[in-house]
TISEKOL-912759 format. One record per residue (C-alpha): x, y, z. Coordinates in steps of 0.5 Angstrom, whole numbers, plus 2048, in hexadecimal, padded with zeros to 3 digits. Layout:
% residues N
XYZ/...
% end
This chain:
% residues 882
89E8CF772/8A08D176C/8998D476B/89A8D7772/8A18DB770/89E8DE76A/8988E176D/89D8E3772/8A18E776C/89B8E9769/89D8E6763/89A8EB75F/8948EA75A/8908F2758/88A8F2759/8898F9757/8838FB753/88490074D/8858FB745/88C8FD745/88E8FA74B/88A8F4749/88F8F3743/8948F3746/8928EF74D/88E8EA748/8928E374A/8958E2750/89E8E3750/8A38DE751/8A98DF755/8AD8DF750/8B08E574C/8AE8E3745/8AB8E8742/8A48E9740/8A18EC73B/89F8F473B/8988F6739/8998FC73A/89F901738/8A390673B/8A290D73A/8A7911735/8A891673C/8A6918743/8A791D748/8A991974C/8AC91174C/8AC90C752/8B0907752/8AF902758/8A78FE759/8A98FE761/8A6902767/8AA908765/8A990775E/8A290775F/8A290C764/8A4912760/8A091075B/89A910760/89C917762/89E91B75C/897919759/89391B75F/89892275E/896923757/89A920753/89791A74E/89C91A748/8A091474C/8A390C74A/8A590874F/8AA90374D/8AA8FD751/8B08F674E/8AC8F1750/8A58F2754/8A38F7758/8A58F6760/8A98EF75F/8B08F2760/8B08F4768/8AA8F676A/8A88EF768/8AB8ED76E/8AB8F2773/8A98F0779/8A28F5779/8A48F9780/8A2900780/8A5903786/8A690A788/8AB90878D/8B290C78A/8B691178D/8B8916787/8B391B787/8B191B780/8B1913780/8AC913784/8A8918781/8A891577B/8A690E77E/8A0911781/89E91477B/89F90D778/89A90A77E/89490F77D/89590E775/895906775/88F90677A/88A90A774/88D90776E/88890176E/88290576E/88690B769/887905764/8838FE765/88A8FA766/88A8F776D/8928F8770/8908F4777/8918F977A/8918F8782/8928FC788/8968F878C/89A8FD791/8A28FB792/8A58FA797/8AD8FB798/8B08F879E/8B78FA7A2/8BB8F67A6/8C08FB7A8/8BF9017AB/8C39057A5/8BE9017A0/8B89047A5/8BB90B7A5/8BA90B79D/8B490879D/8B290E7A2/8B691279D/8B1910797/8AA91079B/8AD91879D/8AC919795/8A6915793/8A1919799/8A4920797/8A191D78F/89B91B792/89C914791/89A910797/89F90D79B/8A190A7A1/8A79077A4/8A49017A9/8A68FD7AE/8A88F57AB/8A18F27AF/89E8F77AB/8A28F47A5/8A08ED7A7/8978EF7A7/8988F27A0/89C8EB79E/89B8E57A2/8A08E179F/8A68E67A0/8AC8E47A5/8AD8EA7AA/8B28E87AF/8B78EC7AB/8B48F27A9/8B48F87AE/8AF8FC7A9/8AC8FE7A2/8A990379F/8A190179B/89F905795/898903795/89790678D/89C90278A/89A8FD784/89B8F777F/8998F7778/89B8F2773/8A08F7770/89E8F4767/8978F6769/8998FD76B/89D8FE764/8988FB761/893900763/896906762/89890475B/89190375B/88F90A75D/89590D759/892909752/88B90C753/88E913754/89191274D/89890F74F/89A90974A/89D90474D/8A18FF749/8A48F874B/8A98F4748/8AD8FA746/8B58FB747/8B8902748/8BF900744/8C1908745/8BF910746/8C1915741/8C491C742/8C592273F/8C9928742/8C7925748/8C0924748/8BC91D747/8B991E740/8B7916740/8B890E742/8B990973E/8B690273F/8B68FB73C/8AF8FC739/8B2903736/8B390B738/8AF91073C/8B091773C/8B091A743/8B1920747/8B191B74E/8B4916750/8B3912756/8B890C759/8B390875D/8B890275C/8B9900762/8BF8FB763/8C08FD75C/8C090475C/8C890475D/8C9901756/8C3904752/8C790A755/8CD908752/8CA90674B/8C890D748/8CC912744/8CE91674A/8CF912750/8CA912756/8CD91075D/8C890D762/8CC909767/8C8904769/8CA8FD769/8C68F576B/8C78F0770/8C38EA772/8BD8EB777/8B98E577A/8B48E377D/8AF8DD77E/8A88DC77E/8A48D6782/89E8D3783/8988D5787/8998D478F/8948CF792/8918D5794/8928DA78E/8948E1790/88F8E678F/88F8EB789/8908F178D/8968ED793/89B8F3792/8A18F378E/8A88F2793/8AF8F5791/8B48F3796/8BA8F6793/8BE8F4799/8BD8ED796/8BD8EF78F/8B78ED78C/8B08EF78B/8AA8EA78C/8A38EC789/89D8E8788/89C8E3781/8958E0780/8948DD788/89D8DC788/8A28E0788/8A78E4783/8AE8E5786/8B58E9783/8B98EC785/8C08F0784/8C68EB786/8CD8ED788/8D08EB781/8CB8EC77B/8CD8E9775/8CE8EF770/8CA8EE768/8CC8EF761/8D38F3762/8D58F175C/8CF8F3759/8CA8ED757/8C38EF754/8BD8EB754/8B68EE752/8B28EB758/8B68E975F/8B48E2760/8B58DF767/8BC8DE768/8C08D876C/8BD8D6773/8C38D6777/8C18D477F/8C98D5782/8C98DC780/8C28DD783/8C38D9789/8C48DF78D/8BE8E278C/8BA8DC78C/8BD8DB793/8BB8E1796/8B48E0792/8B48DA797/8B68DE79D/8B18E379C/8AB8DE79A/8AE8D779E/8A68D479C/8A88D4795/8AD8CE796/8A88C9794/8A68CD78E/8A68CC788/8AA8D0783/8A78D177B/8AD8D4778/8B48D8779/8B38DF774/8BA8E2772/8B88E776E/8BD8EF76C/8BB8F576F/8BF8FB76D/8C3900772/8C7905772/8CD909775/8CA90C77B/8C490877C/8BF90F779/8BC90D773/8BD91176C/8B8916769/8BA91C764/8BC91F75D/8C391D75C/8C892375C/8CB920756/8C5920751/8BF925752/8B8921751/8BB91B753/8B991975A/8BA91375F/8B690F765/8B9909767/8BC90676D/8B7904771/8BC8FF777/8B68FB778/8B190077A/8AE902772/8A8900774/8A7905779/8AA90A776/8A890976F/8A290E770/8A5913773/8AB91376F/8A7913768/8A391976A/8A991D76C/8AD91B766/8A691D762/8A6924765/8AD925764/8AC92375D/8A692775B/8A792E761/8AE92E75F/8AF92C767/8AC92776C/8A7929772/8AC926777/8B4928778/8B6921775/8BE923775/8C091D77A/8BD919773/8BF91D76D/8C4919768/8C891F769/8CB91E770/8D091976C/8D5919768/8D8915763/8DD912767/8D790E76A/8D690A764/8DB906764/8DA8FE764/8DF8FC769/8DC90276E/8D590076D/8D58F976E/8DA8FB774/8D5900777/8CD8FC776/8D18F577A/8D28FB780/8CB8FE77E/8C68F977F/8C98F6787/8C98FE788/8C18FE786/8C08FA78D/8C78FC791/8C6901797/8C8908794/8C990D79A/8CB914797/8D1916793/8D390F791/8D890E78A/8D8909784/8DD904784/8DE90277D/8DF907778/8E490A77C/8EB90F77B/8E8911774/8E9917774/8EE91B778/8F292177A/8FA921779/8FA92277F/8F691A781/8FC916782/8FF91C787/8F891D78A/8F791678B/8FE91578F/8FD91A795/8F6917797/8F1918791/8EA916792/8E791678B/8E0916789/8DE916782/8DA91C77E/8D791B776/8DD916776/8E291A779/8E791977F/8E591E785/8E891F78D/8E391D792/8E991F797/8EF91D799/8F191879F/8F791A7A4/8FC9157A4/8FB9117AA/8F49117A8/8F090A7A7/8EE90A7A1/8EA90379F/8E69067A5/8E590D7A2/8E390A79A/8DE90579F/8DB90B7A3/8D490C79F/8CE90D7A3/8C99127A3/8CC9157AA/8D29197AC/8D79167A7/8DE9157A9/8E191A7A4/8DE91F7A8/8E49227AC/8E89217A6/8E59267A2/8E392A7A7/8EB92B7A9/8EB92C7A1/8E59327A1/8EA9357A6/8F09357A3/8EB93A79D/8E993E7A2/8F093F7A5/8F593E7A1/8F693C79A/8F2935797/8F3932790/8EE92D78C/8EE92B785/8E892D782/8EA92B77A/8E3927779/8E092E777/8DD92F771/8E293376D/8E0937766/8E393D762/8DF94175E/8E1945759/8E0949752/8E494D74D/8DF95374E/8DA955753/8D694E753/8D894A759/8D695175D/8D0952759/8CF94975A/8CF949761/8CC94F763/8C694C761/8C7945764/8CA94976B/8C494C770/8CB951773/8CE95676E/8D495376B/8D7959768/8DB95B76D/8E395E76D/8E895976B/8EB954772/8E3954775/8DF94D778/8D894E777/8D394977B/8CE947776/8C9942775/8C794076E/8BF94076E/8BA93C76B/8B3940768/8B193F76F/8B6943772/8B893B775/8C0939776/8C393676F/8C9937772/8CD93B779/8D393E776/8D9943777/8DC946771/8E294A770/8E394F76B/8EA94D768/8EA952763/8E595675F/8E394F75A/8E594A75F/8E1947765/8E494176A/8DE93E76D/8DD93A773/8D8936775/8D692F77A/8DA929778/8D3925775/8D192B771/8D792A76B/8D1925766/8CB929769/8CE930768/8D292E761/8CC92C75E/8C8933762/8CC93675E/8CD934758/8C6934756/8C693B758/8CC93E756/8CB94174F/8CE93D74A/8D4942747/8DB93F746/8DD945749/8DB94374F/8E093D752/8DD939759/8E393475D/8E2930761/8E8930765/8E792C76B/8EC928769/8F192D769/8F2931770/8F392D777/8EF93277C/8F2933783/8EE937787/8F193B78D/8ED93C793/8EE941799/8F294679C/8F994579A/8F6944793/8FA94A791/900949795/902943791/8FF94678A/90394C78A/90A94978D/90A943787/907949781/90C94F784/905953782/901957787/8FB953788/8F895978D/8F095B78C/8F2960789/8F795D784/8F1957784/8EB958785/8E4954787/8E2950780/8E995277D/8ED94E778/8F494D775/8F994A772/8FF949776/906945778/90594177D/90C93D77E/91093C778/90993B774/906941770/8FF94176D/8FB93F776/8F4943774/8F394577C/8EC94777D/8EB94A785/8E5946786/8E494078A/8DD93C789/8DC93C791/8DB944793/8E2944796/8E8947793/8ED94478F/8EF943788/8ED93F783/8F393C77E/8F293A777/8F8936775/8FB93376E/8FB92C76F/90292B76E/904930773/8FF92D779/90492977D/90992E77E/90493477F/90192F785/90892E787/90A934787/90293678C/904931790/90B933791/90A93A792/904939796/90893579C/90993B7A0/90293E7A0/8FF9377A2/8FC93479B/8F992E79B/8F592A795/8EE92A796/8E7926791/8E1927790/8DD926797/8E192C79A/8DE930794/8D792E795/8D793079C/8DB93879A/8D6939794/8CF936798/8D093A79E/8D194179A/8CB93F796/8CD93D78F/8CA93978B/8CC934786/8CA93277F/8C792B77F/8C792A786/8C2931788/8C1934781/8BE93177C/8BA933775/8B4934779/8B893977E/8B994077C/8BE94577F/8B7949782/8B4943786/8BD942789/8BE94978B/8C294B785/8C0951783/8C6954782/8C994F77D/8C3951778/8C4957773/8BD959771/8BE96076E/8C595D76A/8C3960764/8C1959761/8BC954761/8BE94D764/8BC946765/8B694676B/8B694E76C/8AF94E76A/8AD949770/8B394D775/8AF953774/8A9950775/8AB94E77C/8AE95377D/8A795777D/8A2952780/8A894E785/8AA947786/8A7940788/8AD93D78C/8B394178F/8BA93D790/8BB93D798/8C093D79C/8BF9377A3/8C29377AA/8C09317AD/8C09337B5/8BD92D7B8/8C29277B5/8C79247B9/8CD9237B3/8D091C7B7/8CA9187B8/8C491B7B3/8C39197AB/8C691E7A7/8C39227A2/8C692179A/8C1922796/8B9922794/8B792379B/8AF92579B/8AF92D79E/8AA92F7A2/8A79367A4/8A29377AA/8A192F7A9/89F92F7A1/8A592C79C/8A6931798/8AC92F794/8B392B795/8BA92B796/8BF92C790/8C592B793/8C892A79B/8CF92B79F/8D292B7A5/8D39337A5/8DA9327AA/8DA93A7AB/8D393B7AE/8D39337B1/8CD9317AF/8CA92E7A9/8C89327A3/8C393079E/8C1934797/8BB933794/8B4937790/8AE938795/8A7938792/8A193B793/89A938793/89393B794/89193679A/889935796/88B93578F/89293478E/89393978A/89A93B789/89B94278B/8A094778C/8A6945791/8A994C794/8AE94E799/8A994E79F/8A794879D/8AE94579E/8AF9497A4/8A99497A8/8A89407A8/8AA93B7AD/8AF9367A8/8B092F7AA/8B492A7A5/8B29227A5/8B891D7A5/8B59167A4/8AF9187A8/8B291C7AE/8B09237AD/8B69287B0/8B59307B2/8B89357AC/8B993C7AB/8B893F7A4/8BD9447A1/8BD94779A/8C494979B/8C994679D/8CD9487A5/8D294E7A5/8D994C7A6/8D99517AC/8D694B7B0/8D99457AD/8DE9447B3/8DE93C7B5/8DA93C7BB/8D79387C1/8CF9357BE/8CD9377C4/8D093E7C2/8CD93F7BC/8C79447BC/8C69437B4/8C09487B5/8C594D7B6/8C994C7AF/8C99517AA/8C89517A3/8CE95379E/
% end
């Protein structure tokens, strides 16, 4: 048995064939952690230095040798694939449901499948196929939802009925379920043997690979790596790579200038059995059974089954060390729920005979998306970590973008919802993290029906207005950390029924927000926007301007007291950042840009601005509560509480100035409101927050003010087709594929960041246009919704997906925004996306499947015919354009 159970782990021996390996791999390891001695030495310097032998370790070595880069070391504590990857259950699946997971998975598949051939390292790859089972209608729906993904990627995949599910494998109990979806090219591998091929691959490409070596810590200078320091001596480095796995938080910790990578351990178990009387075929699919919570694969003519319980056991908050994970405590009570659903799933395994429980760590992070991405803190030093049990899968996709990043300066795909930078500090805490992966890991397997909320972690950043919000009614959801209103409930309202109202249907906040939406467009609304991203720059001369009019696409040097919409572009003329900047005086700037922007944009601009101690950049988030004021009687209720004129005249579109509102001085008022409706945007000294609210609050009674969250602000600002960065503009969008030309300065009279690429655009035209869609054949009451990702089709071709979705309350129709494509039909080619080509298709939009009729638009609907009417009134082709 013990045998079996290593072959199982892949007890690692090499078996490469080059001399140097033979030196080191000349004996078979023990498991303990004595060190062994090292015949060959480490190099005094490298370009870049690894640390980590695991799946990523090895993958991005793997891959920045294939990209040309050959002065690399790899360092690896104890041996190469014997931390986590030695236990890795070895399932390879596409089935994810974000977007860039997915890719990432399938390009890991496609990798695998090669590598023995490419290296000579047998990995045991085997296509199985998976199959993830429903046993409620929601699950099926999310399962549709994937399948959507998957066929649009050209991934073969199918949702089957549970009799179908019974012929792929006999053995499965059926009576419960009420469908599944079968992706036939998923896979298993021994996942050591894979780490072990690509560290073979990567050594015969000049990589060196060193076991038995500790990182002790990272040395910086002006905030750049220059080295690492190791128990075996120094490296000169111009790149460092955290491959660290569950130890990536505190080797982050341990340099001279600290690295946060928030990711924390916990328990993960799984048994292992012997073969079956009729042992199980190599090629029986792999289940998944998220509604049991656990996953069944082949092992050898038995069975391998884990999963994620509903109290995971979090790991080494205190920070213990080891140089390899040896198996820790079986603990059957612990695992009982899962063995019972085991049971259920599979009744003919009552009599078989169980070889081993496995506990083994498996790390996780705040959001359940890995982490990848150079650290805002220190340039050159770059993370991969935090794989939440998915690290064989990912491991080849992630290593090859985080490889291309290094070397190109930026990967081939958008990997935002993966960048370090979408965190904070303020995630790093122990207590936070430990909290966080015990709610994370039940949440792999748990149903997540669109706009659900973390629990833990919660109420850690709030507005001064938190409390007083919370008391009339605030639903709250939480962004980078922050504390924002979903909506508000009316007193009377259910309000544990309305927190248990998730669904992929109609929710039951619908009528709340829309009578929320309503009061903006008829009378005057109030929601507290202070999450934004707040920076001031400024200068002693003429540095800030010159600064950012090379980092702003728009032209900036405007008279005192203007708004300027403005993007902050890459080289390739995609969104780093959207922003709005004010011009307070002639040296001095107030930024505005989205609530998750705050490390990513700091550190954006930090590397680009020049280093002048002339030159001052704040952070001054902390420092401004923002209200914005939307509606019609925005006015009314500024001008009565400032005794100033607030007519167009006195303040115009795009205006900003410092005024009194109540008794507090110092209010920055800003005659913008992110959503295309009139109104005004307030920002506030913190110290004066309450009393400004009060006073809004106050004044507005007799013009029919109301609080209102960020549902209803997503359906004003979708249905006038503005997009928002992080949701539809990301660094692969530029303002000339999202109609926003205008916001483009090109003859400003200084070169900046991405021009050279918007010019090239500008002359040979675009390859996706942002559109606009209105659902005309939706029933809003009884059909799925939209959210977000849905495939777009164009005369029945998928030519692209949604970005973002909303109810539109004005039009009574759904609205979806997202980018449309166009591909030769024979060739694939990608060629120009013009305005005919928009206009003259026939657009349907797939929810879970089900594909619904869509009128396209490029610009958004004229408030002229924006009055509420009868759905079968509307003539939507009848509109007009602003």
């Amino acid at each position: 048995a013990a045998g079996m159970f290593l072959r199982l782990l892949s007890d690692v021996r090499w078996r490469a064939t080059r001399p140097r390996w033979r030196r080191w791999m000349c004996s078979r390891r023990s498991t303990s952690s004595t060190a062994e001695p090292h015949p060959v030495s480490l190099p005094v310097q490298a370009q870049v230095v690894i640390c980590g032998g695991g799946i990523t370790g090895t993958s991005v070595a793997y891959h920045l040798s294939k990209l040309g880069w050959k002065d690399i070391v790899l360092l690896e504590q104890g041996r190469l694939a014997a931390g986590t990857t030695r236990f890795c259950a070895g399932i390879v699946s596409a089935a994810r449901p974000v977007s860039i997971e997915l890719k990432m998975a399938d390009y890991s598949n496609k990798l695998y499948q090669q590598l023995e051939q490419e290296t000579g390292v047998k990995t045991g790859y085997m296509k199985t196929g998976s199959i993830s089972l429903a046993q409620t209608q929601d699950r099926l729906i999310s399962l549709k939802r994937i399948a959507s993904s998957l066929n649009v990627m050209g991934i073969p995949c199918e949702i089957i009925t549970p009799k179908q599910v019974a012929q792929l494998h006999p053995l499965i109990n059926i009576h419960d379920l009420v469908g599944a979806m079968y992706v036939p090219g998923d896979a298993l591998v021994s996942s050591a043997d894979v780490s072990l091929a690509l560290a073979t691959a990567a050594s015969r490409n000049g990589v060196q690979i060193h076991e038995r070596t500790s990182v002790s810590h990272v040395l910086v200078q002006k905030g750049r790596v220059t080295g690492v320091e190791t128990d075996r001596g120094h490296i000169s480095c111009q790149y460092f790579v955290n491959c660290a796995g569950q130890w990536a938080y505190e080797l982050g910790l341990s340099g001279e200038e600290h690295v946060s990578i928030p990711v924390h351990a916990c328990e993960h178990f799984y048994l292992l059995t012997y073969p079956l009387k009729e042992p199980l075929a190599s090629s029986i699919p792999t289940i998944v059974d998220p509604d049991g919570r656990i996953y069944i694969r082949n092992w050898q003519g038995g069975i391998l089954s884990g999963g994620f319980e509903k109290n995971p056991k979090p790991l080494f908050t205190e920070g213990r060390n080891q140089l390899e994970i040896q198996n820790l405590q079986e603990d059957w009570d612990h695992f009982e729920p899962l063995l019972s659903a085991l049971l259920r799933r599979m009744p003919d395994l009552e009599a078989l005979q169980i070889m081993q429980l496995v506990n083994c760590p498996e790390t996780f992070t705040p959001d359940m998306r890995c982490i990848m991405g150079e650290s805002p803190a220190v340039r050159g030093y770059f993370v991969l970590a935090g794989m939440n049990s998915a690290g064989i899968s990912y491991g080849g996709g992630a290593g090859k973008y985080l490889a291309e990043w290094m070397v190109n300066g930026y990967p081939s795909e958008n990997v935002w919802p993966l960048d370090l930078k979408r965190f904070g500090s303020l995630q790093s805490s122990r207590t936070f993290l430990r909290h966080r992966v015990m709610e994370v890991m039940p949440l792999i397997c748990d149903l997540k029906v669109p706009r659900w909320d973390f629990q833990t972690g919660r109420q850690l950043r709030t507005s001064p207005l938190y409390d007083r919000l919370d008391a009339q009614g605030a639903r709250w959801m939480e962004k980078h950390g922050f504390e924002r209103v979903k909506y508000f409930v009316p007193p009377g309202k259910d309000l544990l029924d309305l927190d248990q109202s998730k669904t992929f249907y109609k929710p039951d906040w619908f009528d709340i927000v829309g009578s929320e939406v309503k009061c903006c467009k008829e009378a005057v609304c109030v929601i507290d926007m202070s999450s934004f991203t707040k920076f001031e720059i400024s200068s002693t001369g003429d540095q800030a301007l010159a600064s950012l009019q090379y980092l702003f696409s728009n032209d900036l040097d405007v008279p005192v007291g203007h708004v300027v919409h403005t993007g902050m572009l890459n080289e390739q003329g995609g969104y780093e950042n959207d922003c709005s900047v004010a011009r307070l005086s002639k040296r001095s700037f107030f930024m505005i840009s989205p609530t998750d922007q705050q490390v990513h944009c700091w550190s954006w601009l930090k590397n680009h601005l020049p280093n002048d101690s002339n030159l001052t950049l704040e952070d001054v988030t902390w420092k401004y509560t923002a209200l914005n004021l939307i509606g019609p009687r925005a006015v009314d209720v500024l001008s009565e509480l400032s005794y100033a004129p607030i007519t167009p005249e006195h303040f115009p579109s795009l205006f900003c100035k410092e005024m009194s509102v109540g008794y507090a001085n110092g209010i920055r008022v800003m005659s913008i409101t992110h959503t295309g409706e009139p109104g005004f945007m307030l920002y506030i000294p913190i110290e004066y927050a309450l009393h400004v609210y009060n006073e809004v609050m106050n004044m507005g009674q007799k013009y029919g003010i109301r609080n209102a969250g960020y549902y209803a602000l997503r359906s004003l600002r979708i249905e006038k087709f503005f997009a928002f960065w992080g949701q539809d503009l990301d660094a692969f969008t530029t303002p000339m594929e999202c109609g926003r030309e205008f916001q483009v300065k090109l003859e400003k009279g200084m070169e900046f960041i991405g021009q050279d690429a918007l010019l090239e655009q500008k002359q040979h035209g675009v390859y996706k246009r942002f559109t606009m869609f209105i659902l005309e054949d939706h029933d809003t009451d009884m059909d799925l919704w939209p959210w977000w990702g849905e495939p777009i089709f164009r005369n029945g071709r998928y030519v692209g997906k949604t970005t973002s979705s909303a109810y539109s309350y004005t039009l009574e129709r759904h609205v979806c925004l997202g980018f449309v494509q166009h591909f030769d039909e024979k060739t694939g080619e990608e060629l120009v996306v013009t305005t005919d080509f928009i206009n003259q298709g026939e657009y349907e939009i797939d929810i879970a499947g089900q594909r619904f009729q869509a009128k396209a638009k490029l610009y958004p609907f004229s408030s002229l015919f924006t009055q509420r009417r009868r759905k079968d009134e509307v003539e939507l082709s009848g509109y007009q354009r602003e």
